[in-house]
C-alpha positions as CSV (number, residue, x, y, z in Angstrom):
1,X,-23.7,94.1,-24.0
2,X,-25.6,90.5,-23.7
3,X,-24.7,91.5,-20.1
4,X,-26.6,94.4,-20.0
5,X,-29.8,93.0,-21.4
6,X,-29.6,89.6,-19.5
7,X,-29.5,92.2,-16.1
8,X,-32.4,94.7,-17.9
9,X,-34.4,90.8,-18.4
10,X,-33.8,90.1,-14.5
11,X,-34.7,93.0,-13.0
12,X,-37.6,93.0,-15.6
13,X,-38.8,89.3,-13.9
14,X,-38.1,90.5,-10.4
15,X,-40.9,92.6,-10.7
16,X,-43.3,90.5,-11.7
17,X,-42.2,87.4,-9.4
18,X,-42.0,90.1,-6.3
19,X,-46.0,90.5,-6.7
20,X,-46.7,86.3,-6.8
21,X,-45.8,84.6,-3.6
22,X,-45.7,80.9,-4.6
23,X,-43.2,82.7,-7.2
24,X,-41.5,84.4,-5.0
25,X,-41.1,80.9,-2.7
26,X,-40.4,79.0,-5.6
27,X,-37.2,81.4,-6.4
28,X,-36.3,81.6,-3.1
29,X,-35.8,77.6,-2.7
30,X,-33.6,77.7,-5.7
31,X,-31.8,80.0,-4.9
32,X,-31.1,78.2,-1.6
33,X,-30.8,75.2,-3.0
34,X,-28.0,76.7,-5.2
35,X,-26.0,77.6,-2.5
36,X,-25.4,74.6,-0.8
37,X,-24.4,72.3,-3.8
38,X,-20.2,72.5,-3.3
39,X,-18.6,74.2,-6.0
40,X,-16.8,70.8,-7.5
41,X,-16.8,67.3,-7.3
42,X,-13.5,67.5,-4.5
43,X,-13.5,67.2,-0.8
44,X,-11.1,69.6,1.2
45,X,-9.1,66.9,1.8
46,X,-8.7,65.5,-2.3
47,X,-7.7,69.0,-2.7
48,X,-5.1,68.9,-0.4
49,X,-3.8,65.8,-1.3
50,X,-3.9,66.6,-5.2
51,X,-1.9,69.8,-4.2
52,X,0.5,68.3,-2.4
53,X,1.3,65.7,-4.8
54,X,1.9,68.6,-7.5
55,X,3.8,70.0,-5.3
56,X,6.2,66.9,-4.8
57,X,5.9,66.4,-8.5
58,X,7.5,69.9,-9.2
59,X,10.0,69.5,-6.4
60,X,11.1,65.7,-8.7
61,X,11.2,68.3,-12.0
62,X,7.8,66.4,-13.5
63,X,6.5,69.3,-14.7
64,X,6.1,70.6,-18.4
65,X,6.9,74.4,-19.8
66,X,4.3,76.4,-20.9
67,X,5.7,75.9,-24.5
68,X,5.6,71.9,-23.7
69,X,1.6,71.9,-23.1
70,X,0.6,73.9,-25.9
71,X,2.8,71.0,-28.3
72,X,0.4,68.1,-26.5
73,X,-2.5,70.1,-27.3
């Protein structure tokens, strides 16, 4: 339901911003700004690497049961 009404509240804004043009710029940068910040603090390659070195990890049998991490938690 918060769903709902954060949407209704949106749309709501939209209409006013849609009528102010230094508002409408103003969102627009954000929202483009927004989109070119990565998505985490990882390269491509860290990933890669962390992945494979999981991977090797499990292959050694260093990994822990599901059962195992909920007792270190």
């Amino acid at each position: 339901m918060a769903t709902m009404n954060l949407y209704a509240e949106l749309l709501s804004e939209l209409g006013t911003i849609g009528n102010d043009e230094s508002l409408l710029r103003k969102v627009l940068s954000a929202v483009e700004a927004r989109h070119t910040e990565p998505p985490c603090c990882y390269t491509a390659e860290e990933i890669e690497q962390r992945a494979t070195a999981a991977i090797q990890r499990y292959a050694h049998g260093e990994y822990a049961t599901n059962d195992e991490m909920l007792q270190r938690v």
